[in-house]
C-alpha positions, 0 to 999 in steps of 0.5 A: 203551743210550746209545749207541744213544739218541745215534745215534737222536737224532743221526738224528732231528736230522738228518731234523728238519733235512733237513725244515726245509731241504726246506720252505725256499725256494731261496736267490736270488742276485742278478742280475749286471745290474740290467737284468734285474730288472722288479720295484721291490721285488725292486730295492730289495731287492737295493740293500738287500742291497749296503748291508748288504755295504759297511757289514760291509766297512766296518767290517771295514776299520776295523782297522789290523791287517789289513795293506796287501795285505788293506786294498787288497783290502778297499778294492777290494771296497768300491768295486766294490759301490759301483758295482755299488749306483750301477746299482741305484740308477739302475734303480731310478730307471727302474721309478719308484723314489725317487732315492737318489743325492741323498743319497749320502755323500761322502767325507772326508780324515783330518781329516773334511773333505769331498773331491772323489773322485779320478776321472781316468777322468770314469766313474762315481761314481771311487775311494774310499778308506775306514779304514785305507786312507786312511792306506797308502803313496801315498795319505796324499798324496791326502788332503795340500793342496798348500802355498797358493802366492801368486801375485805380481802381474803390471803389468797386475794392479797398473795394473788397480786404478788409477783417478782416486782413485789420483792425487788426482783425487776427492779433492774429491768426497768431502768430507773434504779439505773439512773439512781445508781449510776452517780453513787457507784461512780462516786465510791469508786472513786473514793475507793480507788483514791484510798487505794492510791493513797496506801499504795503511795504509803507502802511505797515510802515504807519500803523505800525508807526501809531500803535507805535505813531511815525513819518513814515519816507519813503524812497525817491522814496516812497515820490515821488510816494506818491506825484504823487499820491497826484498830480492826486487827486488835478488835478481831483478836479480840473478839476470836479471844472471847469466843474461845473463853466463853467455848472454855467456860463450864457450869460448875454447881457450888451448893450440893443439890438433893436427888429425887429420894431426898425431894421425895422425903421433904415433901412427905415431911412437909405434907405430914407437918401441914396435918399435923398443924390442922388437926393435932393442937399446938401442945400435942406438937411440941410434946411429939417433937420432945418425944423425938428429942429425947429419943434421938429420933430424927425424921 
C-alpha cells in the first residue's frame, strides 16, 4: 500500500511540476548583438544580466586554488563579458540611455594602485586582469614599476639655467649685498680718510718746520708710514730696473754648433761603423783604421 501512495505521489509531483513549467514563460536568451535590441529596458536588462555574470566570476576567481589553466580561463571569460557589457552599455547610450561608462571601475595593480589597462591593439576597453590571475607567471611583471632611472643632465640643460644671477650681475638688484656692504665701506672710508688727516697733518708741519728753518720732528706712526711710502717707490725702481736688464739680455752660444752638412756626416759615420761592427770582425776593424793611420786618411 505504500508503495503504490509512493507511486501515486511521485506522479502527481511530477503532473504539478509539468504544470508549473507549461504555465512559465519560455526562457529568453540574450541576443548575440546589441543592435538587435529596439528595447531600452530589455537593454538595460541584459546589461544587468552580464554584471551579475562578472561579479559571480569574479568572485569565483578570487581563489588561488583553482590553478593556472583554469584562472586563465576564468580570466578570459572575464573580459570577454567585459566587452560584450561595453557594446551594451554604448547601445544603451543610442536608445537614450544614461552613460554607464563614466563610472566604470578601473583596475588595480597588487597593492591597489590604479593602473593603466594594457592595450597594445588601442581597441577597445584592452585586457584585464582580475584576483589570482594578477599573481600567475608573466603577469606579476605587469603590475612591476620599472626602476626610476635618473636622467643626467646634458650641457645644454646645465648652460639653460644659467642666467645673469649665475654670474653676479643682480647681486645689486636685491638688496642683500646691500646691507653687507654698507658697514665695510663706511668703515674703510673712514680708515681712508683718517690716514688722510693723519699726512696732511704731517706735510703741514713739514712745511712749516722748513719755513722756520728747523728740523721736523714727526711722530712715530708718521715716520712709519712716511717710510713705507719710501719702501713702495724704491721697489718700483726696482722692479722698472730689472725689466729694462732682462729687455738687454741677449742668447749669446759659447760652443760652435755643427751645420746640417756636418749632422749629415756624423750620422753617415755612425751608421757606417754600426755595419761595420755587425757584420766585419774586430781584427778587420782595426786593420781599416791603421789603413787609415797611415794613410793620413781621415774620414
Amino acid at each position: 500500500m505504500a508503495r503504490n501512495e509512493e507511486k501515486a505521489q511521485s506522479m502527481l509531483n511530477r503532473f504539478i511540476t509539468m504544470k508549473a513549467e507549461e504555465k512559465k514563460k519560455p526562457k529568453e536568451r540574450r541576443p548575440f548583438l546589441a543592435s538587435e535590441c529596439r528595447d531600452l529596458a530589455e537593454a538595460d536588462k541584459w546589461r544587468q544580466q552580464i554584471m551579475r555574470e562578472i561579479g559571480r566570476k569574479v568572485a569565483e576567481i578570487q581563489n588561488e586554488g583553482l590553478g593556472e589553466h583554469r584562472l586563465r580561463d576564468l580570466n578570459d571569460e572575464i573580459n570577454k563579458l567585459i566587452r560584450e557589457k561595453g557594446h551594451w552599455e554604448r547601445r544603451i547610450i543610442e536608445l537614450g540611455g544614461p552613460n554607464y561608462t563614466k563610472h566604470s571601475a578601473k583596475m588595480t595593480d597588487l597593492e591597489g594602485n590604479i593602473v593603466d589597462v594594457p592595450n597594445p591593439s588601442g581597441r577597445g576597453p584592452g585586457y584585464r586582469y582580475f584576483g589570482a590571475a594578477k599573481k600567475l607567471p608573466g603577469v606579476r611583471e605587469l603590475f612591476e614599476k620599472p626602476p626610476e632611472l635618473r636622467k643626467r643632465r646634458t650641457r645644454y640643460d646645465i648652460y639653460k639655467r644659467i642666467d645673469a644671477s649665475y654670474y653676479g650681475y643682480r647681486d645689486d638688484e636685491d638688496g642683500i649685498l646691500e646691507k653687507l656692504e654698507g658697514p665695510a665701506e663706511e668703515k674703510m672710508r673712514a680708515a681712508a680718510m683718517a690716514e688722510w688727516m693723519v699726512m696732511e697733518e704731517i706735510k703741514k708741519e713739514a712745511r712749516r718746520a722748513v719755513k722756520s728753518g728747523e728740523v721736523a720732528t714727526v711722530s712715530a706712526a708718521a715716520a712709519e708710514i712716511l717710510f713705507e711710502e719710501e719702501e713702495d717707490v724704491v721697489e718700483e725702481e726696482r722692479r722698472a730696473k730689472e725689466r729694462e736688464e732682462e729687455k738687454e739680455k741677449e742668447f749669446v752660444v759659447h760652443v760652435p754648433l755643427p751645420d746640417e752638412k756636418e749632422i749629415e756626416k756624423m750620422v753617415v759615420e755612425k751608421k757606417k761603423m754600426e755595419l761595420l761592427s755587425k757584420y766585419a770582425s774586430e781584427n778587420l776593424v782595426e786593420e781599416q783604421i791603421e789603413a787609415k793611420a797611415m794613410l793620413n786618411i781621415q774620414r
